[in-house]
N, C-alpha and C positions, 0 to 999 in steps of 0.2 A: 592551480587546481583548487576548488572549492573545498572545505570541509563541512561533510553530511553529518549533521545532529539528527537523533531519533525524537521527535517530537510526540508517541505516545506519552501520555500519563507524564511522569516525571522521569524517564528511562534516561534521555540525554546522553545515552552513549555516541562516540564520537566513531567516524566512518571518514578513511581516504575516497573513496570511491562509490559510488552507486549504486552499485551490485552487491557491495558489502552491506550497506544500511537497511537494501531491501531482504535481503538474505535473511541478515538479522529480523527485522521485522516479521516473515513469514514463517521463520525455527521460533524465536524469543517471545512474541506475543499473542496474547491471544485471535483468531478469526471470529467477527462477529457478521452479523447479519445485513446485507444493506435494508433500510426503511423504507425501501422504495417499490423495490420488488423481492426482497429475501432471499437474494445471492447469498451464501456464506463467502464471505472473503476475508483478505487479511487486512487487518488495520493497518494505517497509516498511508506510506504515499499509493498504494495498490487501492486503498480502499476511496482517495482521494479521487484517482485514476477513473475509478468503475463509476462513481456517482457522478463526477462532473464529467465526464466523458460519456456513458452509456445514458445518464437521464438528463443531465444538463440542470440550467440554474435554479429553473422555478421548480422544479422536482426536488432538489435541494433544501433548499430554502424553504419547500411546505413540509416535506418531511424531518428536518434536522432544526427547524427552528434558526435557522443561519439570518446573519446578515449580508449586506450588502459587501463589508469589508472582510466578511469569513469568504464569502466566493470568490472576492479578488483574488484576496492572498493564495487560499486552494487553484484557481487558477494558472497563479504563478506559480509553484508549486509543480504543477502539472506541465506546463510550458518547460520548465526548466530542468525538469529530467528529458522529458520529449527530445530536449535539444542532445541530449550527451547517449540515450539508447532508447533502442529499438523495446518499449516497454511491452507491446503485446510478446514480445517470443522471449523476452526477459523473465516473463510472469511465468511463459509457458515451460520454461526451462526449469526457473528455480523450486516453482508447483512440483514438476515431476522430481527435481532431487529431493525434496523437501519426501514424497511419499514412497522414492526408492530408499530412503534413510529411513523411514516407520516400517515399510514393511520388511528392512534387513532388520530392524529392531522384535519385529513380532516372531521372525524366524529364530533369531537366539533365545528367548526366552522358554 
């Protein structure tokens, strides 16, 4: 079994599983904007997901200033979850616990 490093920033936290890092990622970090078409999404491999998967390379690489070897890697990347889950209903899942958890939060307060 592989182990998943959080690759934002300098965060580096360490994850047995997939579902864990992205979790993390979508509670722990901040959601910024794609430059492409201004999705808010969450950073990291979701945000990797949505740009090379919904705009693809040259959309990339004109809005992020990428290289040749940032699309590989983001590629593989993306490949490489693809292979272990179903990431669109992954996304869809953790989204919705992610904002059943805000709004029990907005209720106690």
């Amino acid at each position: 079994m592989a182990e998943w490093i959080c690759g934002i920033s300098e965060c580096e936290n360490r994850f047995e599983t997939i579902e864990e890092i992205l979790r993390h990622q979508i509670k722990d970090h901040p959601h910024n904007s794609c430059r492409v078409c201004g999705e808010k999404i969450p950073d990291g491999i979701f945000a990797i997901w949505h740009v090379i998967g919904k705009h693809g390379r040259k959309e990339y690489v004109l809005a992020y200033g990428a290289t040749s070897s940032d699309v590989r890697y983001r590629e593989y990347v993306k490949k490489l979850v693809e292979s272990e889950i179903d990431i669109d209903s992954t996304y869809e899942l953790l989204m919705s616990e992610r904002d059943g958890e805000i709004e029990e939060s907005l209720q106690d307060s």
